[in-house]
C-alpha positions as CSV (number, residue, x, y, z in Angstrom):
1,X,-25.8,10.7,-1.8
2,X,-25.4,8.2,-5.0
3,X,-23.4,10.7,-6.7
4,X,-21.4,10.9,-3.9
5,X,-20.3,7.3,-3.5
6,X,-20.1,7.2,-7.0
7,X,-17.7,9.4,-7.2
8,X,-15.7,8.4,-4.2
9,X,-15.7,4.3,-5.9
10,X,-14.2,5.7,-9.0
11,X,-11.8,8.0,-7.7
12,X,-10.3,5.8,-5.1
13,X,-10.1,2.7,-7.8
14,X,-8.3,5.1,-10.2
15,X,-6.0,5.9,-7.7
16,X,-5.2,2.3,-6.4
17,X,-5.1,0.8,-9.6
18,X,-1.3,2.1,-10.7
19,X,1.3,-0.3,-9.9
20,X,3.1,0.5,-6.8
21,X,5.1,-0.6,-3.7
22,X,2.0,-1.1,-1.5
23,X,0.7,-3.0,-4.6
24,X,3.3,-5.2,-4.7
25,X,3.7,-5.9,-1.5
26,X,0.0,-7.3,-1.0
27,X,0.3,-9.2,-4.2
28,X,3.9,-10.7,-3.4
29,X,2.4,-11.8,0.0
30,X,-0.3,-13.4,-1.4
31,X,1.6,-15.5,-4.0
32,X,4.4,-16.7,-1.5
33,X,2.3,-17.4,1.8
34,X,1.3,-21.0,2.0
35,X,-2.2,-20.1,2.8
36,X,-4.1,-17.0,2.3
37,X,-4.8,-16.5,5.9
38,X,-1.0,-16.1,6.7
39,X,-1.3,-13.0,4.0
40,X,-4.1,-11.1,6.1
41,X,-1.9,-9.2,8.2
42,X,-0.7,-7.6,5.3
43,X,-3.9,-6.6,3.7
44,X,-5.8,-5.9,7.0
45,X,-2.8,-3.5,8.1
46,X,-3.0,-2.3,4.1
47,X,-6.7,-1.8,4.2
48,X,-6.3,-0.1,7.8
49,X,-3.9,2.2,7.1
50,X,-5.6,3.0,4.0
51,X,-8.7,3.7,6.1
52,X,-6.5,6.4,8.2
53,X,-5.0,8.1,5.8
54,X,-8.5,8.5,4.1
55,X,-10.0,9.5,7.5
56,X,-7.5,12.0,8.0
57,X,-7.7,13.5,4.4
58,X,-11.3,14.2,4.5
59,X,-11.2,15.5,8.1
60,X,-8.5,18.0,6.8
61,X,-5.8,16.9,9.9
62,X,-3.2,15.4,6.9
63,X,-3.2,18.4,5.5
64,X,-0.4,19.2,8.2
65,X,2.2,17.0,6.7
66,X,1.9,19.0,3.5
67,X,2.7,21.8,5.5
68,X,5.6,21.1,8.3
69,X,8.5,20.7,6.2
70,X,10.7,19.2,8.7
71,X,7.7,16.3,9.4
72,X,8.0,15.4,5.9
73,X,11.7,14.4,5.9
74,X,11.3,12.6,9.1
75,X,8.3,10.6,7.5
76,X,10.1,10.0,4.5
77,X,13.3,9.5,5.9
78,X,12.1,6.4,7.7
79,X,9.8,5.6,5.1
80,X,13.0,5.0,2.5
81,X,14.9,3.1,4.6
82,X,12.3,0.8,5.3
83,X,11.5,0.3,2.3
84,X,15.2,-0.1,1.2
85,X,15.3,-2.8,4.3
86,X,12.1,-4.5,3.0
87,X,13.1,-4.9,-1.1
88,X,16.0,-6.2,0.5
89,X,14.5,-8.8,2.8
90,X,12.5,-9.7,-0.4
91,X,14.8,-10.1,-2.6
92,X,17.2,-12.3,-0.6
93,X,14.1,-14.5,0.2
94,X,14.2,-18.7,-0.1
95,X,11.7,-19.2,-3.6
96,X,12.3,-22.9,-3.7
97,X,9.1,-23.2,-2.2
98,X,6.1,-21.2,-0.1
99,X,6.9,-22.7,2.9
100,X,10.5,-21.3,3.1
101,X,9.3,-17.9,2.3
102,X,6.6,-17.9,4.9
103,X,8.9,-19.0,7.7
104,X,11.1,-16.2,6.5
105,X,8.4,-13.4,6.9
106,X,6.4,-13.3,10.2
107,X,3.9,-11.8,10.8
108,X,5.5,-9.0,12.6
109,X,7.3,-8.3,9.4
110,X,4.2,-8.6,7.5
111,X,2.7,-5.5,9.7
112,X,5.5,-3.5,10.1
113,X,6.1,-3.7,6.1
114,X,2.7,-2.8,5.1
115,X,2.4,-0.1,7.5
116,X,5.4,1.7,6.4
117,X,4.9,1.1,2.8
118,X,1.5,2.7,3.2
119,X,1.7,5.4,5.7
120,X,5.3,6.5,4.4
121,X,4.7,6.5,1.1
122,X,4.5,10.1,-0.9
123,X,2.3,8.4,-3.2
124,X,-0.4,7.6,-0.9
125,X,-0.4,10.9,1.0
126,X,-0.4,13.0,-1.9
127,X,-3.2,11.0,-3.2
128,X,-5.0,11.1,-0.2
129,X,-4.6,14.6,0.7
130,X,-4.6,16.1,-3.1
131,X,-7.2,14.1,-4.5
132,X,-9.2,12.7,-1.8
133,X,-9.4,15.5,0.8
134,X,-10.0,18.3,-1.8
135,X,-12.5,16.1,-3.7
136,X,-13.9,15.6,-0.7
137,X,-14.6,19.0,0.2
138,X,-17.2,19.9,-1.8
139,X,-19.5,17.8,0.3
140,X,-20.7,18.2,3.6
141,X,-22.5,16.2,6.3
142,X,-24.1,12.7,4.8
143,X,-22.9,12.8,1.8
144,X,-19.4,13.6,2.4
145,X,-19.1,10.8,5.0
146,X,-20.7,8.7,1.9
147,X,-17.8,9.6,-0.4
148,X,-15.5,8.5,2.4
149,X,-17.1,5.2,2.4
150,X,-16.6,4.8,-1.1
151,X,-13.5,5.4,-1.3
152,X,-12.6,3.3,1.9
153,X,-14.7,0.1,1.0
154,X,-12.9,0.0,-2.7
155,X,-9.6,0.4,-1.0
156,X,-10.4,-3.0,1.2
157,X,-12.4,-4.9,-1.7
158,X,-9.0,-3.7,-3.5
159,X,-6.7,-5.7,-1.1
160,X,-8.2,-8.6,-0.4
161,X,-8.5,-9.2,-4.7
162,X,-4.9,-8.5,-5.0
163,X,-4.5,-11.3,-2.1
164,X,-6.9,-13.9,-3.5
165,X,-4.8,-12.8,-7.0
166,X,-1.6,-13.4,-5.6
167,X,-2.4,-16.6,-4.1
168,X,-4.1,-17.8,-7.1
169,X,-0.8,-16.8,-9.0
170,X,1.4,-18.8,-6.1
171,X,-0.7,-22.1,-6.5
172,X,-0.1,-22.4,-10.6
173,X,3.6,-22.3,-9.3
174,X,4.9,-25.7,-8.4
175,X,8.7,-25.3,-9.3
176,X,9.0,-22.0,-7.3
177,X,10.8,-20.0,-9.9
178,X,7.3,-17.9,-10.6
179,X,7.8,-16.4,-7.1
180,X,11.3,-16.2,-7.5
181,X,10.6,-13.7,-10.4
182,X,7.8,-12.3,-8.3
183,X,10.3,-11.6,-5.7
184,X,13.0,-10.1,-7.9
185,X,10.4,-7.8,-9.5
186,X,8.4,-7.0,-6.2
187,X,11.9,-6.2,-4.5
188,X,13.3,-3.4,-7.7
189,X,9.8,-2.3,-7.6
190,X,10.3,-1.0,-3.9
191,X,13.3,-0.1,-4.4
192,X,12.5,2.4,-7.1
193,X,10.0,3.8,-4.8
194,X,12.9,4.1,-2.0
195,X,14.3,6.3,-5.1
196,X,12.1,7.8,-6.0
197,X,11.1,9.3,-2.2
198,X,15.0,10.4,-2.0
199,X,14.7,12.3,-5.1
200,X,11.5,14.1,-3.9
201,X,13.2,14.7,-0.6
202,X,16.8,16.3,-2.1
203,X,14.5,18.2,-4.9
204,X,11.0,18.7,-3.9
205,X,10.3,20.9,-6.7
């Protein structure tokens, strides 16, 4: 059982850890929001979706997106133009100040953002169904569902520090121009994931 969650801690914090779009999205929130409750619907829908996609890997049912071809370009389809729609929304954002920014984000935003950055996000599937789900395999009843926790409750602890960070980061910023950069860098960041997705759909190999 504690080799189990052991294992599931470290695997799922070595594959959160990289720098990427859902990353940078929970961090961005958390600097520009004027408080860090209005960032929790992005790291609750982060953490949640997360949870799914973990769920699903271990239970073996994601496994069918790796398989129906034509279910993968829909999922990444949408995926990259979200995520083309959302660097762009970023970018474009007010950085004289938090408040601005927040009334330019809602809440609705917020959600729909992180969902699609997480759910359609090659990244995170592949991790969760090529790392997670076969690591996961070689355990069975207790102590698989132990692994699952693991890697679930990093994936939360995960968000909510990269929130607290973020708005830690937004506070030192009086003038604004901090998040301005954190906007630029958050926005080609996302971008270069939208890329990167239409490259894996026009060449999979």
């Amino acid at each position: 059982m504690i080799q189990a969650l052991i294992h599931g801690a470290l695997l799922a914090f070595g594959l959160i850890l990289p720098l990427g779009a859902q990353n940078v999205f929970v961090f961005n929130q958390g600097a520009t929001q004027t408080h860090f409750r209005r960032a929790l619907p992005v790291i609750l829908t982060a953490s949640l979706c997360d949870t799914l996609l973990i769920t699903l890997a271990v239970l073996g049912v994601s496994v069918l997106i790796l398989t129906v071809s034509w279910l993968q370009i829909v999922l990444f389809s949408i995926g990259i133009l979200f995520l083309l729609y959302m660097g762009w929304s970023i970018w474009r954002a007010e950085t004289g100040s938090a408040e601005k920014h927040a009334e330019q984000m809602s809440t609705k935003q917020q959600i729909s953002f992180a969902a699609s950055v997480s759910l359609l996000n090659p990244h995170a599937i592949l991790d969760t169904i090529g790392v997670i789900g076969t690591s996961s395999i070689q355990y069975q009843g207790m102590e698989k569902w132990a692994f699952s926790l693991a890697c679930i409750s990093v994936s939360w602890l995960w968000f909510f520090g990269l929130g607290l960070c973020g708005r830690w980061v937004g506070q030192l910023d009086a003038s604004g121009r901090a998040l301005g950069l954190i906007n630029k860098i958050s926005a080609l960041i996302i971008w270069g994931v939208a890329v990167y997705m239409i490259l894996h759909l026009t060449n999979p190999n």
